[in-house]
C-alpha positions as CSV (number, residue, x, y, z in Angstrom):
1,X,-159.6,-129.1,-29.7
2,X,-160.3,-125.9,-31.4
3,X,-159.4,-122.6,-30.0
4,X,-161.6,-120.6,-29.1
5,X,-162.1,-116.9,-29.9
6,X,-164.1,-114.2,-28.9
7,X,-162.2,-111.6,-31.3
8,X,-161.0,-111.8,-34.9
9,X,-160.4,-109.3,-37.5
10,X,-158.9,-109.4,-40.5
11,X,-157.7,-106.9,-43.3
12,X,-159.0,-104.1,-40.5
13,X,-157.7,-100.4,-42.6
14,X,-159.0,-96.9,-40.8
15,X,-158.0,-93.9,-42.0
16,X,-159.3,-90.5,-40.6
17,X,-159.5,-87.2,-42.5
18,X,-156.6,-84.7,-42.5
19,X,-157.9,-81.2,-42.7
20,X,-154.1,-79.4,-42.6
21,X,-153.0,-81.6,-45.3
22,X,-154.7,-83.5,-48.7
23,X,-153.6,-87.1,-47.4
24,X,-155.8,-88.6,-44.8
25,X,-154.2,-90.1,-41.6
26,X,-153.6,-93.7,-42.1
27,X,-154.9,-94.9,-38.1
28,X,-155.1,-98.8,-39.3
29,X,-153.5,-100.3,-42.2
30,X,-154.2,-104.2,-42.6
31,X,-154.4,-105.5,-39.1
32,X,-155.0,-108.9,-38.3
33,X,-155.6,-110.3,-34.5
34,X,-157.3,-113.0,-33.1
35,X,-158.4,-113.0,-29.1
36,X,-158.7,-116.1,-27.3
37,X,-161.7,-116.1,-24.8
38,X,-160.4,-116.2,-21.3
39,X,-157.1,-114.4,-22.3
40,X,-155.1,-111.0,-20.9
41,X,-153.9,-109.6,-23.6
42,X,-151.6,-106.7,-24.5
43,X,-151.5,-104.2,-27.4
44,X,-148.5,-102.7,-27.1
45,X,-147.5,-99.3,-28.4
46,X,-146.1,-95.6,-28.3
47,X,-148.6,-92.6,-28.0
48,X,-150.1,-92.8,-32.5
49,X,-149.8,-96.7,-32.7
50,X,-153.4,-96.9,-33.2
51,X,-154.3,-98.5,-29.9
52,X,-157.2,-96.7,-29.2
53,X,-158.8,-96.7,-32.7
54,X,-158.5,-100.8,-33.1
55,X,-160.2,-101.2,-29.4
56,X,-162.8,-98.5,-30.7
57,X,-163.6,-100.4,-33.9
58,X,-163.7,-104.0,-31.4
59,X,-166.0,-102.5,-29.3
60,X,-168.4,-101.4,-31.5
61,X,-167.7,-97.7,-31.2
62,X,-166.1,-97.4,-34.4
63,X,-166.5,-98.7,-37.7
64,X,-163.7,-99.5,-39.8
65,X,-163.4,-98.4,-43.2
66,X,-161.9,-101.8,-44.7
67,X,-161.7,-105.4,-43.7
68,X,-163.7,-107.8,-41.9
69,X,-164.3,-109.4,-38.4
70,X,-166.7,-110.1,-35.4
71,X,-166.3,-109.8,-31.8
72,X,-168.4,-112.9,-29.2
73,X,-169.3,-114.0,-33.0
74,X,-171.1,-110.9,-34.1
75,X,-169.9,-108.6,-37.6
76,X,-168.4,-105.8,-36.4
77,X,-170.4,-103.7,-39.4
78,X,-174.2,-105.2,-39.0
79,X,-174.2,-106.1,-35.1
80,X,-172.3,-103.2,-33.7
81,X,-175.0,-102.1,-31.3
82,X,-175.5,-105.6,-29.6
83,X,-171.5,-106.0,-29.4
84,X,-171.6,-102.7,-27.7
85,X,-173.7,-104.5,-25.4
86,X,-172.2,-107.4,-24.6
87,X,-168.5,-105.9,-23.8
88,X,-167.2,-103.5,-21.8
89,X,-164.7,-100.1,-22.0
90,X,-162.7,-98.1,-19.3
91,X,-161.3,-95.1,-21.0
92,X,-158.0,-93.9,-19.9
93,X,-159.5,-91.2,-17.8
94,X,-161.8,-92.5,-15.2
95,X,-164.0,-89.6,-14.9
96,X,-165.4,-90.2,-18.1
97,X,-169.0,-90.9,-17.3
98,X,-168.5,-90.4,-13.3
99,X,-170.9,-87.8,-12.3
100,X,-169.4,-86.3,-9.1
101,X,-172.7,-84.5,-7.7
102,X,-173.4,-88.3,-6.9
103,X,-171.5,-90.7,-4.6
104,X,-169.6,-93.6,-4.9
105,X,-172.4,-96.1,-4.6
106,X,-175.1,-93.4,-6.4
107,X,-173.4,-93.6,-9.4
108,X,-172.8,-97.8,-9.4
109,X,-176.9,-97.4,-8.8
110,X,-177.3,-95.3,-11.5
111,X,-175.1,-97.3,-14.3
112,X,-176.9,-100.9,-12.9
113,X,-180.1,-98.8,-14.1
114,X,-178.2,-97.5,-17.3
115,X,-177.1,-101.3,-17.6
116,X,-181.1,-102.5,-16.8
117,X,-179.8,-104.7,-14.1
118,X,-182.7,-106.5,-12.7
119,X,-184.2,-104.5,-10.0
120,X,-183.5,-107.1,-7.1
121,X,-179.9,-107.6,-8.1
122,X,-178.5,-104.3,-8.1
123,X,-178.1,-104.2,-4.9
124,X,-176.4,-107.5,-4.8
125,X,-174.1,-106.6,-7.5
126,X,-173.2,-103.4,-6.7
127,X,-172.3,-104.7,-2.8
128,X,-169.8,-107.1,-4.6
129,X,-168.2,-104.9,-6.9
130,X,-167.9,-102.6,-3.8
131,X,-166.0,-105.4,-1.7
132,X,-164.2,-106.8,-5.0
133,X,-162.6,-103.5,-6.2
134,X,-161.8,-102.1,-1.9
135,X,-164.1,-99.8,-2.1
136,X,-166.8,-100.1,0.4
137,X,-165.1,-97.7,2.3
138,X,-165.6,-94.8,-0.2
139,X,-169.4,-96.1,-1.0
140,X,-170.4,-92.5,0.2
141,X,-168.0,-90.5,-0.5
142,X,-168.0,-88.0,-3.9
143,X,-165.8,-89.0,-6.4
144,X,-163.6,-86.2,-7.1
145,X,-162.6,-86.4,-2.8
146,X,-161.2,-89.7,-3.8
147,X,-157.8,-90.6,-5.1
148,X,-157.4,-90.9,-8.9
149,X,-157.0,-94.8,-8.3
150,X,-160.1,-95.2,-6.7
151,X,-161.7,-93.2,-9.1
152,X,-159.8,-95.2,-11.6
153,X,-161.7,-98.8,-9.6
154,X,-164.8,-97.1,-9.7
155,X,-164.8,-96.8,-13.2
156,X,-163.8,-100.4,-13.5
157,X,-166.8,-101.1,-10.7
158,X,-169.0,-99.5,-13.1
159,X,-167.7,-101.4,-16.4
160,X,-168.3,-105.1,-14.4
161,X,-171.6,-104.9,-13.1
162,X,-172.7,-106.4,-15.7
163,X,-169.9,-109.0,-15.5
164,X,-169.4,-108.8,-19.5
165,X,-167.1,-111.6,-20.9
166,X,-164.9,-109.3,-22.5
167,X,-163.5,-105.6,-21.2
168,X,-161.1,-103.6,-22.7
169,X,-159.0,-101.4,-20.7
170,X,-157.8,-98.6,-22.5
171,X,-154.4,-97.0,-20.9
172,X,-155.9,-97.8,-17.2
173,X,-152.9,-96.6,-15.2
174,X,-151.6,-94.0,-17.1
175,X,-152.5,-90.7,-14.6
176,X,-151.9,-92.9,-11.4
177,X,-149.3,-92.7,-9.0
178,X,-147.2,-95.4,-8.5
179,X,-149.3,-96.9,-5.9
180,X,-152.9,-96.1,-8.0
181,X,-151.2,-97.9,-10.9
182,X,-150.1,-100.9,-8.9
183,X,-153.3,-101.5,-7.2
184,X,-155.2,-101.3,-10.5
185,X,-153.0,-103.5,-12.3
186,X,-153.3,-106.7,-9.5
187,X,-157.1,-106.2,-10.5
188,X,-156.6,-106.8,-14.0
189,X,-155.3,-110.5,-12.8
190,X,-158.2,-111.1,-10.5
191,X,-160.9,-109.4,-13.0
192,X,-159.7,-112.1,-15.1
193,X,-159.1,-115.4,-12.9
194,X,-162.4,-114.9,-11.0
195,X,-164.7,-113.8,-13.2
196,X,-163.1,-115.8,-16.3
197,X,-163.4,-112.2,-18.2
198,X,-161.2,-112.1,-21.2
199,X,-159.0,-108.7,-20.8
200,X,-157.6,-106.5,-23.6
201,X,-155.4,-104.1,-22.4
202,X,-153.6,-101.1,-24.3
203,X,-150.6,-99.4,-22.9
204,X,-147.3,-97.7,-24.1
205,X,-145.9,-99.1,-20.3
206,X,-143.7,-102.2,-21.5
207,X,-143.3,-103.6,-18.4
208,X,-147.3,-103.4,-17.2
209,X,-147.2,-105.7,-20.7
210,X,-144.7,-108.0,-19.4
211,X,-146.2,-108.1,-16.0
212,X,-149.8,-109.1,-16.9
213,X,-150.2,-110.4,-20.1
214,X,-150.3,-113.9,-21.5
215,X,-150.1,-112.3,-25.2
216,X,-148.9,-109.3,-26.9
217,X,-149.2,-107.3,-29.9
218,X,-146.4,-104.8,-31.0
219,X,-148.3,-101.7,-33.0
220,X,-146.5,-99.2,-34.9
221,X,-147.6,-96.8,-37.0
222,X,-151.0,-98.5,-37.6
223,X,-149.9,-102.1,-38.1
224,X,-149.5,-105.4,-35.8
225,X,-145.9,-105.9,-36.1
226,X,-145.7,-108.7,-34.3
227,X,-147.8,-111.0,-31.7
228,X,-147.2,-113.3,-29.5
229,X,-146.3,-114.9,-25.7
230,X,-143.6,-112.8,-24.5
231,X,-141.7,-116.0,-24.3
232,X,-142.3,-116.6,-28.1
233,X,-141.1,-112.8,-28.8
234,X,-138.0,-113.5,-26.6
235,X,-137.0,-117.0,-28.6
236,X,-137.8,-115.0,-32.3
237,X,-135.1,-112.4,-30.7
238,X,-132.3,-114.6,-29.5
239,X,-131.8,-118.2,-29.9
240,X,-130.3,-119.0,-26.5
241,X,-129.7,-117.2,-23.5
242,X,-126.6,-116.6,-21.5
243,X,-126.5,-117.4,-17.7
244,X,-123.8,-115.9,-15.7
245,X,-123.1,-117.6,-12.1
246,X,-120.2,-115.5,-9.9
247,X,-118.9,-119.1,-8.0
248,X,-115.8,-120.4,-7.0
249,X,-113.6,-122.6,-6.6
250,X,-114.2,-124.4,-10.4
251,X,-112.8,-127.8,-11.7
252,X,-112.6,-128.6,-15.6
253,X,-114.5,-131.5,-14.2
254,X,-117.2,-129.8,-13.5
255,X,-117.4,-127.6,-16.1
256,X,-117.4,-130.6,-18.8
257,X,-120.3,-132.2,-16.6
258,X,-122.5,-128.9,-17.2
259,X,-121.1,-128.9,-20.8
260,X,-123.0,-132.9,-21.1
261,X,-126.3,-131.8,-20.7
262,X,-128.5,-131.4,-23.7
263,X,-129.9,-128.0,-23.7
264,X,-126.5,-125.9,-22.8
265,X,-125.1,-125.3,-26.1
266,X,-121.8,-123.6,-24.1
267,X,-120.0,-123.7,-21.1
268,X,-117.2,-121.1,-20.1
269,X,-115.3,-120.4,-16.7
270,X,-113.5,-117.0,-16.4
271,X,-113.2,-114.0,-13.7
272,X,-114.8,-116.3,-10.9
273,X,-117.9,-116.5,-13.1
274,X,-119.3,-119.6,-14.6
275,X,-120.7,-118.4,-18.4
276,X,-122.9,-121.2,-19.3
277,X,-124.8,-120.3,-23.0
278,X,-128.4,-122.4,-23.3
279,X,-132.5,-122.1,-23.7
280,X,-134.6,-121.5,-21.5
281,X,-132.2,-120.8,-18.1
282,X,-135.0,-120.1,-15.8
283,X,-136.4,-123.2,-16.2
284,X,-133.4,-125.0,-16.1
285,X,-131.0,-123.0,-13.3
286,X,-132.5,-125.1,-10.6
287,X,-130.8,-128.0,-12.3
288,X,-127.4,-126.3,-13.0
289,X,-127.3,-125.6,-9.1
290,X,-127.7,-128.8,-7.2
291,X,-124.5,-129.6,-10.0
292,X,-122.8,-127.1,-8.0
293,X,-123.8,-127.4,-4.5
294,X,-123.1,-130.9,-4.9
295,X,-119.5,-130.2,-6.0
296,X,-119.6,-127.7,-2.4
297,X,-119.3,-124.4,-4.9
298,X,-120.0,-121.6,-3.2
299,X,-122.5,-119.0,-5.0
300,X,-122.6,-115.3,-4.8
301,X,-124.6,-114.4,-7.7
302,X,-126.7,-115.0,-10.6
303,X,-128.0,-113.5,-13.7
304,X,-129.0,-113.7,-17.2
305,X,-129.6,-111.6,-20.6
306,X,-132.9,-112.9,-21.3
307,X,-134.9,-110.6,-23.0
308,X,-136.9,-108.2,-21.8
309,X,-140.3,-106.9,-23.5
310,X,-138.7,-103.8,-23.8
311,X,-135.6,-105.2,-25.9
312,X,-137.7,-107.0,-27.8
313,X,-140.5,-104.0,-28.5
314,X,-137.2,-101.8,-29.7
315,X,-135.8,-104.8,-31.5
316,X,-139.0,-105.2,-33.3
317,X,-140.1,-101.3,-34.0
318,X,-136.6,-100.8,-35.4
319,X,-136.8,-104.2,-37.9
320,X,-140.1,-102.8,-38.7
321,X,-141.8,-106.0,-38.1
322,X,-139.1,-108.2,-40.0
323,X,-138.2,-111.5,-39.0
């Protein structure tokens, strides 16, 4: 079956002009990505990557001086307006295009006119997007006597009521507490699994990567480094992990059983810790203890050196993209 995307560029080059100095900014230089409809994914990157210009130039805002591509099949050059209309944008501030001389719900009534919502489902719509997003309780309330997360789901209220297929959220935590940040990131998940909404999100957070996407691409300095699952990333970085087990007592007996089985490449007892060297350990640790509770070991504690996105966004930023 063929995959289907709602995003793909190719060749994509922007440069902007540099009044201090003869050499224009290079914002873009040759990026490639395809998006997969239904999708969260990541564009990872420090403050300068060229996040912001390459979601710009996807949704329409934008044009891009080189390359080709189309967004929910439409040229990014020729159809720009209608992909304007058919996708969605949060900027990283969410009082950009709040008016706070209305309420809560005035201004969701005044975007489902903006959007031309049909006049008998505003309502509707803007009553879900109320209960979806928690904020029914706010409905009347100005915006600027709310906290900066709820102003932050209000500006994702306003971006869905027209339930777009694809929304780009641009930065969407980064002037939110810890507990603004943390509510607005379990809405990504359910933006996407109930409303089947494919997500592009942009942060310089590795972990918010990690934590909600299903693919990510590493920009630096205007390129796409590298993309991938976060699982892909991790195998192109190491070839096996390492899974440590604090246990004791240990036989040689048991350690030549875990030594048999096909995916651990090593096996290792020293310092009351089991060192056992294979792929994919979270997958497979379930399997490596019954071996030991069956043998009566007693287990104090576990860990590994898998990968984390952050090792591997150094790793690669540092290759420069080389494998």
């Amino acid at each position: 079956m063929a995959i289907d995307y709602v995003i793909e560029l190719q060749g994509i080059t922007k440069k902007y002009k540099n009044k201090k100095y003869k050499m224009p900014i290079i914002a873009l230089d040759d990026v490639n990505l395809s998006i997969r409809r239904g999708e969260i994914f990541g564009l990872l990157g420090s403050n300068g990557a060229g996040k912001t210009t390459l979601i710009k130039i996807m949704s329409g805002l934008l044009e891009a001086d080189g390359g080709t591509g189309s967004v929910l099949g439409y040229d990014i050059y020729k159809d720009h307006k209608k992909i304007r209309s058919m996708v969605s944008l949060v900027a990283p501030t969410a009082d950009v295009g709040t008016d706070n001389n209305l309420t809560v719900r005035q201004n969701l009534e005044f975007w489902a006119v903006v959007y031309n919502l049909e006049k008998d489902q505003r309502a509707i719509r803007i009553n879900e997007m109320l209960d979806f997003l928690d904020l029914r309780q706010y409905e009347n309330h100005w915006p600027m006597s709310i906290s900066a997360g709820n102003r932050q789901k209000l500006a994702i209220a306003r971006s869905l009521l027209v339930k777009n297929p694809v929304i780009f959220l641009d930065e969407p935590t980064v002037k939110l507490d810890t507990k603004g940040a943390e509510a607005v990131r379990s809405l990504v998940g359910r933006i996407n699994q109930e409303f089947g909404i494919t997500v592009i999100l942009t942060t310089h957070y590795i972990f918010e990567a990690e934590e909600l996407c299903e693919r990510v691409a590493i920009m630096n300095k205007g390129k796409i480094i590298s993309c991938d699952t976060v699982e892909k990333l991790r195998k192109n970085l190491q070839k096996y992990e390492e899974l440590s087990i604090a246990c004791k007592p240990m036989t040689e007996e048991i350690i030549d059983e875990i030594k048999g089985l096909s995916y651990v490449i090593d096996c290792e007892y020293r310092s009351e810790k089991i060192f056992i060297h294979m792929q994919n350990p979270h997958e497979k640790l379930i399997e490596i203890l019954k071996i030991l509770r069956s043998h009566h070991i007693e287990i104090s504690e576990i860990s590994t050196n898998e990968s984390s996105l952050e090792d591997i966004y150094n790793y690669t930023i540092e290759a420069g993209g080389a494998e």
